[in-house]
C-alpha positions in Angstrom: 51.5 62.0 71.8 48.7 60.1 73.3 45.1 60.1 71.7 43.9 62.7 74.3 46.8 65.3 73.9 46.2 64.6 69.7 42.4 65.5 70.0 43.0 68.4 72.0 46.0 69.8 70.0 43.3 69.6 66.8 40.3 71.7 68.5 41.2 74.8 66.8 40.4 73.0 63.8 37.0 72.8 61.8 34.9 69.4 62.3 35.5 68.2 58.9 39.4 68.5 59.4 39.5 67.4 62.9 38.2 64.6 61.4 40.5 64.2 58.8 43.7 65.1 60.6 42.3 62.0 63.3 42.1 60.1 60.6 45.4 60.4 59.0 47.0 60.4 63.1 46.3 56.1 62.5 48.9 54.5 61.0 46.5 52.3 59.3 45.0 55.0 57.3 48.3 56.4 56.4 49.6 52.7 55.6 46.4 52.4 53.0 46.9 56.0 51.7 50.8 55.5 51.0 50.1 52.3 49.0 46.9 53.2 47.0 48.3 57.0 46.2 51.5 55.4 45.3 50.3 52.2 43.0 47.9 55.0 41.5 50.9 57.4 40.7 52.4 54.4 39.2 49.6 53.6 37.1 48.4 56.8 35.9 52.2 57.7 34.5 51.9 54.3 32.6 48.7 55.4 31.5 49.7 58.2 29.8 52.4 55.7 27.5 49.2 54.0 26.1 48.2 54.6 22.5 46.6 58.3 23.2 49.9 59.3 24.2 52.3 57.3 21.8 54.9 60.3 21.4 55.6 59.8 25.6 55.7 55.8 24.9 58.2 56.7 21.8 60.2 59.1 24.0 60.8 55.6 26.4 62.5 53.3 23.3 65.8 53.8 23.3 67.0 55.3 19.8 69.0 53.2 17.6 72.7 53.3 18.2 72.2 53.7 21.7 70.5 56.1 24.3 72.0 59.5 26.1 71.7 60.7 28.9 68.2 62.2 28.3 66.3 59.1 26.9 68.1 56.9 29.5 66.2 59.2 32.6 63.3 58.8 30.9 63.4 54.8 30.6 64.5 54.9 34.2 61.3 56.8 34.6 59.1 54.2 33.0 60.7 51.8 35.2 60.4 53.5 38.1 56.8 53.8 37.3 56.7 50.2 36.9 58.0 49.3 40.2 55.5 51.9 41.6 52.6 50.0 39.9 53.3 46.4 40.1 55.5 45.9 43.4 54.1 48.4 45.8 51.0 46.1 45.9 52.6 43.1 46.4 54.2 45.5 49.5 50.8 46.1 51.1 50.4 43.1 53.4 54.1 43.7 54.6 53.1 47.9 55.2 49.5 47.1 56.6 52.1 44.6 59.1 53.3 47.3 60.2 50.7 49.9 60.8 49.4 47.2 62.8 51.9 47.0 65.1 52.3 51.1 65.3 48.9 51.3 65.6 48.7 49.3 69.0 52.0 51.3 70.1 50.2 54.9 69.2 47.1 53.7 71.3 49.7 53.2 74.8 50.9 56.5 73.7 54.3 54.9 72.4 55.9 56.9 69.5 56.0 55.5 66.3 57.3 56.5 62.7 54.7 56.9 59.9 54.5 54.1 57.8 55.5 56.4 54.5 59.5 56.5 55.9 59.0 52.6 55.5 57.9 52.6 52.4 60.1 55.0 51.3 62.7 52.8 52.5 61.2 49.9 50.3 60.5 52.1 47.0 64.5 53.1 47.4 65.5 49.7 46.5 62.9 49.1 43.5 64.1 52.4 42.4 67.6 51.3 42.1 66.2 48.4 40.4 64.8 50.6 37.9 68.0 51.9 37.1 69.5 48.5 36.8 67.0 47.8 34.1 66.8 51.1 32.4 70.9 50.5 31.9 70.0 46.9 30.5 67.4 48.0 28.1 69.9 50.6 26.5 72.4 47.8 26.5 69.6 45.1 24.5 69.1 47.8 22.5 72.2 49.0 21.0 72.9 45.3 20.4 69.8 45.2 18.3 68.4 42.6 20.5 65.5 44.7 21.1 62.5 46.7 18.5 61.2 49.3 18.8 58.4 47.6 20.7 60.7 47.1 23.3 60.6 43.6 23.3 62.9 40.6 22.0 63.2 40.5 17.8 63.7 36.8 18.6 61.1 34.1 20.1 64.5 32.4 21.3 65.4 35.2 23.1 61.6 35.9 24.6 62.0 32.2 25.9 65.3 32.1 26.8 64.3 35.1 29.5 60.8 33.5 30.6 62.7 29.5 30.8 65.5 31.7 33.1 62.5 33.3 35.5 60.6 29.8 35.5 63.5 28.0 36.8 64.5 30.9 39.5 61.2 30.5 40.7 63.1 26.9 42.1 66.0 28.2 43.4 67.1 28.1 47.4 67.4 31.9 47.7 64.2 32.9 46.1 62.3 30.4 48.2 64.3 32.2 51.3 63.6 35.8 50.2 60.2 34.4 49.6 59.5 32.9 52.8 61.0 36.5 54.5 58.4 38.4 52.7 55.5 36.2 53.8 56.2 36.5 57.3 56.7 40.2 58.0 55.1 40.2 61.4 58.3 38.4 63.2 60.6 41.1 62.0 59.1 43.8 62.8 58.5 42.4 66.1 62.4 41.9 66.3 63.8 44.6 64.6 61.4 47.4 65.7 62.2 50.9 65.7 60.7 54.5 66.6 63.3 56.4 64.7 62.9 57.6 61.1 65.9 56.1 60.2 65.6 52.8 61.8 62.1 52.6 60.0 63.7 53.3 56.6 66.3 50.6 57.0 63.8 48.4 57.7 61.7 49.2 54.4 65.4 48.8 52.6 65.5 45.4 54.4 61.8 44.2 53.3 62.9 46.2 49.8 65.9 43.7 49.0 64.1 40.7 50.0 61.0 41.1 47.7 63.9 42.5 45.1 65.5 38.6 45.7 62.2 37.4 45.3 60.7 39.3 42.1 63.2 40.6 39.9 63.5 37.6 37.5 59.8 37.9 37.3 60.6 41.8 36.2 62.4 41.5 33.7 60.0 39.2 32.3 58.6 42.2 30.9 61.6 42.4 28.8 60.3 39.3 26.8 56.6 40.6 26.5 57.4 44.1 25.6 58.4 46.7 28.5 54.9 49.0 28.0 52.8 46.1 27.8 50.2 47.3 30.1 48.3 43.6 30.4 51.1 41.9 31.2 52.4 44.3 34.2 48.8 43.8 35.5 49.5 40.1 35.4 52.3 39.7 36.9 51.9 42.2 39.9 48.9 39.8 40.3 51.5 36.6 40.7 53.6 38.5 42.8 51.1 39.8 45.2 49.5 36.3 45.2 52.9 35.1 45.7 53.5 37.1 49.3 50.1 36.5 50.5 50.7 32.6 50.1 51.5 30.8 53.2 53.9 28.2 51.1 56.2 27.9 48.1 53.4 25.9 45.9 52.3 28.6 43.8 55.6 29.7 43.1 56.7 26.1 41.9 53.3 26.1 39.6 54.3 29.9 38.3 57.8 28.5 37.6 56.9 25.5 35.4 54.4 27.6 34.0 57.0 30.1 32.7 59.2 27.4 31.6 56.5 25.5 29.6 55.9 29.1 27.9 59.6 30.1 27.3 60.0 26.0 25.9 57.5 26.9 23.7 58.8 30.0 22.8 62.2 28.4 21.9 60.2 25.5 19.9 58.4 28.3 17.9 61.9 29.8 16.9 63.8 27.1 16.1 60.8 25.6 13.4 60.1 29.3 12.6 
């Protein structure tokens, strides 16, 4: 639908929501709506695990001798909410890339898919990665390698996991998935589609490379303490700052700054 045929199939409308529904016809609006009402989605169900509401944060630690079924959805929960609030951000550039590109196309009158299949595609992938570490943190904690702040009983452990994230920050394929999620113009330029479901591939595409790049960085959380608000603020800082780099410099920095801290960590423990 061109621009012309849009206005004139919203003149039955008020002013207020022609406005609005011209508005929300630019994939640039939509791409900025999709990431800020997600993120905020994200953040608000982490709020509610903060002090005020300690019996929703309890509800999230796995019991000891293991977790059912019940407590497990709910961890997956708090990790989906994670993902939500410290990844889709890191996502934005990558989304806004592509409402730029459908946003010329809509202007010829070309058809194009909103930008919420593609970051539906995207959030798929973190989602499954929530899983992944829900099924982990029942796992640390039945072999008592967690408390009941979910976070390492042992400074060894704590380091171990932030030495292994520093040192992945090094590695060939994070510095290739990396590198892909800087540069999403070129493959959306390549790979471009005007079918729902081409779209959504495409957001599982971006999804797996910014999963090679950041999970390590993740599960960091495991060594801080999973509801340690602070630190998922911190790190979805590094991460975004980490995509909107044009090199692999502050990466390398991040990655012996994490293995200073987990060295120290281990140094702590061992004189403890």
């Amino acid at each position: 639908m061109t621009a012309t045929a849009h206005d004139h199939a919203l003149t039955h409308l008020s002013p207020a929501a022609t406005r609005l529904g011209r508005a929300f016809a630019r994939p640039k609006t939509l791409a900025v709506a999709c990431v800020v009402s997600l993120t905020a989605l994200g953040w608000i169900y982490l709020g509610l695990m903060t002090a005020e509401y300690s019996w929703l944060a309890a509800l999230c630690r796995p019991a000891a001798g293991g977790a059912g079924v019940s407590d497990f959805a709910l961890i997956w929960l708090m990790w989906c909410a994670m993902a939500l609030a410290m990844m889709l951000p890191t996502a934005g550039a990558m989304i806004w890339t592509y409402a730029e590109i459908a946003d010329t196309a809509a202007r010829k009158g070309e058809r194009v898919v909103s930008p919420f299949v593609l970051a539906a595609g995207y959030a798929a992938v973190w989602l499954g990665f929530a899983a992944a570490a829900a099924a982990l943190q029942v796992a640390l904690a039945r072999a008592a390698l967690i408390g009941p702040v979910v976070a390492p009983d042992s400074t060894l452990m704590s380091g171990a996991i932030f030495i292994a994230a520093g040192l992945y920050q090094f590695s060939s394929f994070k510095q290739a998935c990396l590198r892909f999620c800087q540069r999403p113009f070129q493959f959306f330029f390549v790979n471009w589609s005007t079918r729902p479901r081409g779209v959504f591939r495409l957001g599982l595409k971006q999804g797996l490379h910014c999963l090679g790049c950041c999970w390590a960085m993740m599960l960091v959380m495991l060594a801080v303490g999973v509801m340690n608000v602070l630190w998922m603020a911190a790190l979805g800082v590094i991460m975004t700052i980490e995509k909107m780099a044009t090199t692999a410099k502050f990466a390398r920095v991040t990655g012996f700054i994490f293995v200073a801290a987990g060295t120290a960590f281990v140094i702590s423990g061992i004189f403890a």
